[in-house]
C-alpha positions as CSV (number, residue, x, y, z in Angstrom):
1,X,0.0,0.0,0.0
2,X,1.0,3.4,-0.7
3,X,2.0,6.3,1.4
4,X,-0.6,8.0,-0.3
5,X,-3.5,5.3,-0.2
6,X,-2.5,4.5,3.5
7,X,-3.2,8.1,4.5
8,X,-6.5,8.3,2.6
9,X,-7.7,5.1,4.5
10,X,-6.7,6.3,7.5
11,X,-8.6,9.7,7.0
12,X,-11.8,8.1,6.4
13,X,-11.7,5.5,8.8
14,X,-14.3,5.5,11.1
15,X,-12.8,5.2,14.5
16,X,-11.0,8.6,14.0
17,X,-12.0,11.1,16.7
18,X,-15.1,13.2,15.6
19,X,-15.5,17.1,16.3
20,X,-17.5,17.0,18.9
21,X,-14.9,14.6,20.5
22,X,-12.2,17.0,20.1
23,X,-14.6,20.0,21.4
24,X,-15.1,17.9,24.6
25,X,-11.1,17.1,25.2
26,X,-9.9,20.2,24.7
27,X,-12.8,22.9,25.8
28,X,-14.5,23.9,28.6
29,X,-18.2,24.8,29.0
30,X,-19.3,24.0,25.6
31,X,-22.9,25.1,25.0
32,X,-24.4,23.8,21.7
33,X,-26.7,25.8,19.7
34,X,-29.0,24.7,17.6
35,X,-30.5,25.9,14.1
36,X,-30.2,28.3,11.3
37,X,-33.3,30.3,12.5
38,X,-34.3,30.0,8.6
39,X,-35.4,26.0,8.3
40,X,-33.5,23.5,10.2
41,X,-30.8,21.9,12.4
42,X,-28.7,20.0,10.8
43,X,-26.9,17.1,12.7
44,X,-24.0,17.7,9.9
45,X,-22.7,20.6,11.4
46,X,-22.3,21.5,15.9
47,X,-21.2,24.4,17.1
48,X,-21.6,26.7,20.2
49,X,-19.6,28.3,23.1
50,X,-17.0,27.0,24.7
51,X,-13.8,28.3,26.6
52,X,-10.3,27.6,26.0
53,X,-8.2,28.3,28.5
54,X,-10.4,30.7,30.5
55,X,-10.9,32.1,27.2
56,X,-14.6,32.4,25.6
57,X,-14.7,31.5,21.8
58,X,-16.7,29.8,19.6
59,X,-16.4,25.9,18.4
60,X,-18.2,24.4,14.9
61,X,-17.4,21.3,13.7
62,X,-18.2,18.9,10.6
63,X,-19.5,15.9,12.8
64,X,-19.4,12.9,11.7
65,X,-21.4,9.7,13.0
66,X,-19.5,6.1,14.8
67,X,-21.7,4.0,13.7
68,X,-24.7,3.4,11.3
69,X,-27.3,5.3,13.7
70,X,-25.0,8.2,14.3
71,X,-24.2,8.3,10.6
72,X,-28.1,8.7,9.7
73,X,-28.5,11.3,12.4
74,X,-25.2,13.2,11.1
75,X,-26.0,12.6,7.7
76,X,-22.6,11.1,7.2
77,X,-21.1,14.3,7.6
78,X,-22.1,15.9,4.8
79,X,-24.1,19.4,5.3
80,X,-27.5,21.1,4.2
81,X,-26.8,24.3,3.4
82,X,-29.1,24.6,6.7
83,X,-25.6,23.7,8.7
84,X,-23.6,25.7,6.8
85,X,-26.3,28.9,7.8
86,X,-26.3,27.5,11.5
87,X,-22.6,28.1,11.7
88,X,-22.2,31.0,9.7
89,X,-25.3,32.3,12.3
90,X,-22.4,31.3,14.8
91,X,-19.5,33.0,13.0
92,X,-21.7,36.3,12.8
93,X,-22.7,36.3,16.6
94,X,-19.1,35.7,17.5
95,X,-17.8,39.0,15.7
96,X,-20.3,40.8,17.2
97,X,-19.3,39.6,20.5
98,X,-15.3,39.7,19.8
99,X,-15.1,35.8,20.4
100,X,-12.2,33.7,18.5
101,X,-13.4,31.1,16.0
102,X,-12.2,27.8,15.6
103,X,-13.6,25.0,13.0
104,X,-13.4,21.6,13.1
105,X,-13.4,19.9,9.6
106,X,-14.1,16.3,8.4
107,X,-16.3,15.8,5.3
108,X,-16.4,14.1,1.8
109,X,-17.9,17.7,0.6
110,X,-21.6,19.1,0.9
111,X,-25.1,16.9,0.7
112,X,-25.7,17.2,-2.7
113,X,-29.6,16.0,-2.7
114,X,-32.0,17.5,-4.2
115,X,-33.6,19.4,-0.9
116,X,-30.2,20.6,-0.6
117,X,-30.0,22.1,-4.2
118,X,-33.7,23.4,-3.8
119,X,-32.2,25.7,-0.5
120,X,-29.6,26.5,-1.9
121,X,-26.2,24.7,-0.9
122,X,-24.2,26.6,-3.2
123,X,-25.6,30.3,-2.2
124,X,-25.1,28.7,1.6
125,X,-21.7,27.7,0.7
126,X,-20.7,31.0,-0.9
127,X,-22.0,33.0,1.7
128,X,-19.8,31.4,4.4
129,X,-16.7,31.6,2.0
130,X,-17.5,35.8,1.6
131,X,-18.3,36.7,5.4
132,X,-15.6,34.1,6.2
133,X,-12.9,36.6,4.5
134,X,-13.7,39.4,5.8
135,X,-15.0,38.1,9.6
136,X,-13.8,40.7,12.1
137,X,-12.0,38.2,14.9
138,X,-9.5,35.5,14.4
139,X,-10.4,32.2,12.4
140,X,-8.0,28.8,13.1
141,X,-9.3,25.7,11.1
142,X,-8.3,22.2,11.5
143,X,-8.9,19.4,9.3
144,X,-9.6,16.7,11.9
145,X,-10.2,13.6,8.5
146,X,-11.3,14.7,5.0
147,X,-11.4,17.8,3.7
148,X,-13.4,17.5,0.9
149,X,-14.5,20.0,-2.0
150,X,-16.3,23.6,-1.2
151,X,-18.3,21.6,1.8
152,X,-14.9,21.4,3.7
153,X,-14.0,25.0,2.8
154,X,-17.2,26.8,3.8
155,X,-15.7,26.8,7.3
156,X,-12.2,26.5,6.5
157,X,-11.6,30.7,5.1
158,X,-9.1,31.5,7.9
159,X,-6.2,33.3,9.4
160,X,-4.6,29.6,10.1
161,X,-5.6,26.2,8.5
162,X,-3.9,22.7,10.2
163,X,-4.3,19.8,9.2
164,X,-3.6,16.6,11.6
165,X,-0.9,14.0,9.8
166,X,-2.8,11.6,8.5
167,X,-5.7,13.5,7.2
168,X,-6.7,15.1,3.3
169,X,-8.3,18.0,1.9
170,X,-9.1,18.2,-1.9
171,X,-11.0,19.9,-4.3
172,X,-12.9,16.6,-4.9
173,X,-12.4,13.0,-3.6
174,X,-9.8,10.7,-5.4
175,X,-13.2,9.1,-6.7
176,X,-14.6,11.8,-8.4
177,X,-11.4,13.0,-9.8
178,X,-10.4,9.5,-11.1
179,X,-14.2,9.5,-12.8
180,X,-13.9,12.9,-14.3
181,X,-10.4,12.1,-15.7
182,X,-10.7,8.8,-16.9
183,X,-14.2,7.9,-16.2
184,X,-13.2,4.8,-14.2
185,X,-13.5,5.5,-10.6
186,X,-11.6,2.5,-9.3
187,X,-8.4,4.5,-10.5
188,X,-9.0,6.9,-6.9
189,X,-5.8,5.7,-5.2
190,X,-3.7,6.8,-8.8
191,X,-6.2,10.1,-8.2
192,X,-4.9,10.8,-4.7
193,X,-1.4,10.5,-6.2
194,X,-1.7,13.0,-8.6
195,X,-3.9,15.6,-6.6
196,X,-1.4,16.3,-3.6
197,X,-3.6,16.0,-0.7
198,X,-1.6,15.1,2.4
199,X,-1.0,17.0,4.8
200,X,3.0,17.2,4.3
201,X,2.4,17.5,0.6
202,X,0.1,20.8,1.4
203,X,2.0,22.0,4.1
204,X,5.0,22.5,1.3
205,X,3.0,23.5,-1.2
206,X,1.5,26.4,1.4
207,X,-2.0,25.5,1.0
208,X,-1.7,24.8,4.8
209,X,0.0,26.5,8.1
210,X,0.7,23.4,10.4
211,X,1.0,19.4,10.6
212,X,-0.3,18.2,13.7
213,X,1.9,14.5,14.5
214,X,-0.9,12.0,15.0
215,X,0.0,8.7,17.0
216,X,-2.5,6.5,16.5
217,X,-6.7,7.7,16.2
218,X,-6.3,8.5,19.7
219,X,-3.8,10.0,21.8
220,X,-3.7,12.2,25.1
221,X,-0.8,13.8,23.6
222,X,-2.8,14.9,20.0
223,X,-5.1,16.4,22.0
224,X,-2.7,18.6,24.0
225,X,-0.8,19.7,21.1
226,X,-3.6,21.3,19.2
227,X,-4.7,22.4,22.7
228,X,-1.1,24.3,23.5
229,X,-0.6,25.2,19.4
230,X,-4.3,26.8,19.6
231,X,-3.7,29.0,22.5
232,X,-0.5,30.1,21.9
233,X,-1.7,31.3,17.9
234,X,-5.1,32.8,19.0
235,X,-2.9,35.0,21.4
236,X,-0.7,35.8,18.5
237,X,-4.0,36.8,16.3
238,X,-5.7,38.7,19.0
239,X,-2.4,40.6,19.4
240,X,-2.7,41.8,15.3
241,X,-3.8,44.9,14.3
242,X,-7.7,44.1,12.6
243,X,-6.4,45.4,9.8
244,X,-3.8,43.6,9.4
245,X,-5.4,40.1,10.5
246,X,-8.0,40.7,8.0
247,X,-5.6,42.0,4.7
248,X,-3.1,38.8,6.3
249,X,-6.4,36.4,5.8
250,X,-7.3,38.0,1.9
251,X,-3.9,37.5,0.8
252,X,-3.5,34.2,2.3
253,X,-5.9,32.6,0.1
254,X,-5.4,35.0,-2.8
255,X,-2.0,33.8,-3.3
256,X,-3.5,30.6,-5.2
């Protein structure tokens, strides 16, 4: 098995630690809110207040289900454009409140059903990726599995995007690629090979900030790195000029 094949199992694999996992290990005092105050809740998407450190901020995460049950509720971690309202609702009442935001990302991309389409999943999508850029507080994002398509980015416009080691983020999965290029789909682990989507191969590249060392699905010592890397940058965002932060964040993703 390939490196790159090895790290694209391990990314999807199901035993992984979900958002709301690392929200509990590493917050305090998290609060979920619910809704879009438009049509839904979506089980796709959790977020709310938490602190860090003493510190309030706000948490939303891509959640994705452990088992078959979960998965239905979560909708396999793929959201309705109603989740990606419920956390840019979140996003919005954190600026207004001067509260840090920090994402939590693990999706194959957007639910692309037809209700979806009908309410609009790439206006919803859109809209996060505009206020995203120009959001007046600090942004980290962390891709916690996949990172897949404009469903992944719609909470991943920030001052600071990590990725854990053994984790992806594409513009499309190997799958879809391999179909699109040479209409076989089986050819997804060739895909992955071509698109560049680990972590260390986006880290080089710049697409990323950080590579957080992963020993195993679980480990006491994961969870205190992010928890020490994501203190120590939100105090070196909060200390920026907004200005600055913000002109940082445009040309950050304008570079590409």
């Amino acid at each position: 098995m390939s490196d790159v094949s090895r790290v694209l199992k391990e990314a999807r694999d199901q035993s992984r630690l979900t958002a709301l996992d690392y929200i509990d290990l590493i917050f305090e005092d998290f609060m979920e809110l619910h809704g879009d105050r438009h049509f839904a809740d979506d089980g796709a998407i959790v977020g709310g207040l938490a602190k860090l450190d003493g510190q309030a901020v706000t948490v939303i995460g891509i959640q994705k289900g452990k088992n078959l049950q979960d998965n239905l509720k979560r909708n396999f971690g793929q959201p309705n454009p109603d989740g990606y309202r419920k956390a840019l609702r979140l996003m919005k009442q954190a600026e207004k409140f001067n509260r840090p935001v920090i994402t939590f990302i693990n999706t194959a991309g957007a639910y692309p059903g037809v209700g979806a389409e009908e309410r609009g999943q790439g206006e919803a999508i859109a809209r996060n990726l505009l206020e995203m850029s120009d959001l007046k507080v600090p942004i980290i994002a962390i891709i916690i599995g996949e990172g897949g398509s404009g469903g992944a980015l719609a909470l991943g416009v920030a001052d600071q995007v990590w990725m854990l080691e053994h984790t992806i983020y594409a513009i499309l999965s190997p799958e879809g690629f391999a179909t699109i290029l040479w209409k076989d789909g089986s050819r997804a682990t060739e895909a992955a090979e071509l698109m560049k989507i680990t972590a260390r191969e986006l880290l080089k590249m710049g697409v990323v900030d950080k590579v957080i060392p992963e020993h195993g699905y679980f480990s006491s010592e994961i969870v205190a790195n992010i928890k020490s890397e994501l203190v120590k940058e939100l105090t070196n965002l909060q200390g920026q000029d907004l200005s600055d932060l913000l002109e940082k964040r445009y040309q950050r993703f304008r570079k590409y």
